[in-house]
Steps between C-alpha positions, in 0.01 A plus 500: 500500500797745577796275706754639690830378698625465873839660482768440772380707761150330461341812331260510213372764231174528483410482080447847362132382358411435845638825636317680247183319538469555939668815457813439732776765511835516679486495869164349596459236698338124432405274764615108401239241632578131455214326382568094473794480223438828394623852550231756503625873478284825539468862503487637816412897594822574742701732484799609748507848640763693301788696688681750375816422518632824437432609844651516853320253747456526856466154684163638563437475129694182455218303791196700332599338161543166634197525711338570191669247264450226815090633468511424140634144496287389798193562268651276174395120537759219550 
């Protein structure tokens, strides 16, 4: 069973093994359930909108991305 270590800013790695095996790359998201003493992580299909960045925004765009963004989050469970 792989083991891995709180650091100092409470973060952990999750074990390559298990990275390989569910298929988690960089930049997904996991939802964290607390279940009795334990700590339960899964996959989760979300993804934020991209931007690019490398454009000029009008504060029309800048609400429209939010709006979205605020959408997006309302759906995920707490």
């Amino acid at each position: 069973m792989p083991i891995t270590k709180v650091t100092r800013n409470y973060q952990i790695t999750i074990p390559a093994e298990i990275r390989k095996a569910l298929g988690i790359k960089m930049g997904e998201y996991l939802k964290v359930e607390l279940r009795g003493d334990e700590i339960v992580i899964k996959r989760i299909d979300k993804e934020w909108p991209s931007i690019d960045l490398g454009r000029d925004f009008s504060p029309e765009d800048i609400e429209e991305n939010i709006r979205k963004a605020l959408s997006e989050a309302s759906k995920w469970e707490v």
